[in-house]
C-alpha positions as CSV (number, residue, x, y, z in Angstrom):
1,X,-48.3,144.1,131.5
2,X,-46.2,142.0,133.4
3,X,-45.2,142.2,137.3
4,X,-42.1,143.1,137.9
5,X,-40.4,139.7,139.4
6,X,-37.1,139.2,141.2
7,X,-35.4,136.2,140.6
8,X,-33.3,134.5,143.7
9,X,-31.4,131.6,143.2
10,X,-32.4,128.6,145.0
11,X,-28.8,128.1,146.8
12,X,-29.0,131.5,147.6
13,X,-31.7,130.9,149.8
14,X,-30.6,128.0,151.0
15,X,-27.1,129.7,151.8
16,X,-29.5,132.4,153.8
17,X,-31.5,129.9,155.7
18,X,-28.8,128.0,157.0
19,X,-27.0,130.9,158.1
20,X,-30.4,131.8,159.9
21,X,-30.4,128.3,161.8
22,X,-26.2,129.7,163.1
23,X,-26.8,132.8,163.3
24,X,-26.6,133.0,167.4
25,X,-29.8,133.9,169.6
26,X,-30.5,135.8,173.2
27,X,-29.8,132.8,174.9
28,X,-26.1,130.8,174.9
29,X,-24.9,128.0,176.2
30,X,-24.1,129.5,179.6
31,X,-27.3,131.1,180.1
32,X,-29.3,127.8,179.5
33,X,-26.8,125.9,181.7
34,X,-28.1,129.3,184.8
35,X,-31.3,128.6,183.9
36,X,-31.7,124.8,183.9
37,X,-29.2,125.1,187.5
38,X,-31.8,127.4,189.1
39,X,-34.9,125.5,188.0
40,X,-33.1,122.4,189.9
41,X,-32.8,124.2,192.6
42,X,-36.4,125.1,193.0
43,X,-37.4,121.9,191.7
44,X,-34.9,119.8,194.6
45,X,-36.0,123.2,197.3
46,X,-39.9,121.7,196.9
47,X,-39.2,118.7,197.9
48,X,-39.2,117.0,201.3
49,X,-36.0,115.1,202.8
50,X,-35.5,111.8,202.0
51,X,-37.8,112.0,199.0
52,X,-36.9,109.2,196.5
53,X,-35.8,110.5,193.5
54,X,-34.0,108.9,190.5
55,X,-31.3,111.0,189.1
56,X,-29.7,110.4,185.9
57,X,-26.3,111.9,184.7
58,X,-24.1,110.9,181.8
59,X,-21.9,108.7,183.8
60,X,-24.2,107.4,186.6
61,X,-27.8,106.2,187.4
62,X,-29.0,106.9,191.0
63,X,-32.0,104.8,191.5
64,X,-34.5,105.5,194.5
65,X,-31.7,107.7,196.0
66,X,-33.2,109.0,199.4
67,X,-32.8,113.6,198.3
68,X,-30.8,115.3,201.6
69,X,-30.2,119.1,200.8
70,X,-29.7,121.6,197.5
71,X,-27.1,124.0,197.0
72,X,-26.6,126.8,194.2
73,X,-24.1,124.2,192.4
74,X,-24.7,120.5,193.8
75,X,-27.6,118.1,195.1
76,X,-26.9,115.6,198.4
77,X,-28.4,112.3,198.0
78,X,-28.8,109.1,199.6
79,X,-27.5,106.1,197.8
80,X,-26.9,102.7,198.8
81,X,-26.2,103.9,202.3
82,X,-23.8,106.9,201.3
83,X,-23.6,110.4,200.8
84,X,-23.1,111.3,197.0
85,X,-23.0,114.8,196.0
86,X,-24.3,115.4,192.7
87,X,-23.6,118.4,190.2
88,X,-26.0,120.5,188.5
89,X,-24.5,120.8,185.6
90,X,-24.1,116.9,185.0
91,X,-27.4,116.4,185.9
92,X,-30.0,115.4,182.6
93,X,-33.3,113.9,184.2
94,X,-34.9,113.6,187.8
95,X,-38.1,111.3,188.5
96,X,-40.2,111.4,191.8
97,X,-41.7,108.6,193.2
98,X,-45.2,108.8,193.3
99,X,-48.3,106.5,194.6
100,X,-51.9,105.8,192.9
101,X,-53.4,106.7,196.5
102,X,-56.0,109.5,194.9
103,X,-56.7,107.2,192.0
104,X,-57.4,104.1,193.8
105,X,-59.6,105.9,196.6
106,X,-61.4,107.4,193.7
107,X,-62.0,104.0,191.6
108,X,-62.5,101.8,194.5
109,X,-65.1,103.8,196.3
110,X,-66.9,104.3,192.7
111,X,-67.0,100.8,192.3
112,X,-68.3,100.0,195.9
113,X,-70.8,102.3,195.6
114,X,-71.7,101.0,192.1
115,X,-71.8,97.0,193.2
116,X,-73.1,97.8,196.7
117,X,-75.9,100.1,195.1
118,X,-77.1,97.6,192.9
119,X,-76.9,94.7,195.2
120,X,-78.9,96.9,197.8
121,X,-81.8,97.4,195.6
122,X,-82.1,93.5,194.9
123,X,-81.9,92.4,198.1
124,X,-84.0,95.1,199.5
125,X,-87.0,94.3,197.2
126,X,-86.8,90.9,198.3
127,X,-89.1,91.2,201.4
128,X,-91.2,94.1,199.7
129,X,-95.1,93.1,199.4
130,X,-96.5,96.6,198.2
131,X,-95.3,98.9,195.5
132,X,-94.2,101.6,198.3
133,X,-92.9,99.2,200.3
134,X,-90.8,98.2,197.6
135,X,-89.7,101.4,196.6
136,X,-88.9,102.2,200.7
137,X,-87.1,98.8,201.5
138,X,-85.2,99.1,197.7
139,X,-84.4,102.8,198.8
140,X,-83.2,101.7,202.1
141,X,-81.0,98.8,200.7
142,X,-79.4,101.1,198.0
143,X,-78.1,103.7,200.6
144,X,-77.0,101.0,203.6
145,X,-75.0,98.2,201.3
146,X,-74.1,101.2,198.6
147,X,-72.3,103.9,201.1
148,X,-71.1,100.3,203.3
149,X,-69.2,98.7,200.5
150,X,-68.5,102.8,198.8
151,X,-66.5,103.2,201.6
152,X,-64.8,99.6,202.1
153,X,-63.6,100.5,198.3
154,X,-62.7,103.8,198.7
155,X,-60.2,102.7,201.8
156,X,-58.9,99.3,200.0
157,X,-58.4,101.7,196.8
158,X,-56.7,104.2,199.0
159,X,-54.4,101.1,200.6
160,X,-53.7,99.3,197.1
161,X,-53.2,102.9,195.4
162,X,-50.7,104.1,197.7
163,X,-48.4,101.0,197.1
164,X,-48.3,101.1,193.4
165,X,-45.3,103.4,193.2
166,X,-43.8,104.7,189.7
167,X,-41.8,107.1,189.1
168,X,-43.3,110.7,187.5
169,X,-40.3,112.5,185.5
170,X,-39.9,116.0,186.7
171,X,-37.1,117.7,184.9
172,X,-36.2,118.5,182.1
């Protein structure tokens, strides 16, 4: 016995998936537009004045413009010495400008800690004579020169971090 089979044309389903991909959803164009104006305005509400930001809209490109103030329709920003007002609606990508500070604190004391370790257990067993002593003096060395030159890198990190700036996209 054979199954009973249905046989659908291929442009048929064609035809009925590309009236799927039109066929119009929950959300339209003005909703989106609501939605992406109030996530701006919590996005540009969480930020502290005179934050750089980079703003880009289809006709402009505000580069490290100093953020003012947020309303339900427009952003206030510093640019080149002036006041621009900026609309939501235009708006199509903001950047923040961020520093390395955590990730060069956290590299540059590793690595002091790492170098300074070391080099306290070598110099440290230097002056030993007995095998206790040596453990003792190697012991001593590894905690002096490895927490000194730990927290020299941690602080250098910290200072060389916070000046590499680059800018972290934050919306879309």
């Amino acid at each position: 016995m054979r199954a009973f089979m249905i046989r659908i044309p291929a442009c048929l389903v064609m035809l009925l998936a590309g009236l799927s991909l039109l066929w119009p959803t929950d959300l339209s164009g003005q909703d989106r537009s609501e939605l992406s104006q109030q996530r701006l305005v919590d996005l540009f509400s969480s930020l502290s004045p005179s934050q750089r930001v980079q703003i880009v809209t289809p006709v402009a490109f505000l580069d490290e413009a100093g953020y003012l103030s947020v309303s339900q329709d427009s952003v206030e920003v510093s640019w080149q010495g002036a006041t621009v007002p900026v609309s939501l609606d235009h708006i199509r990508v903001v950047s923040v400008q961020s520093g390395h500070a955590l990730q060069g604190t956290l590299w540059g004391a590793g690595t002091g800690l790492l170098v300074g370790s070391v080099a306290g257990m070598l110099i440290g067993s230097f002056s030993c004579t007995t095998v206790q002593g040596c453990n003792d003096a190697e012991r001593r060395g590894l905690i002096r020169l490895g927490g000194a030159l730990g927290l020299t890198g941690g602080a250098l990190g910290f200072f060389f971090g916070r000046r590499s700036l680059y800018w972290k996209p934050v919306f879309p």
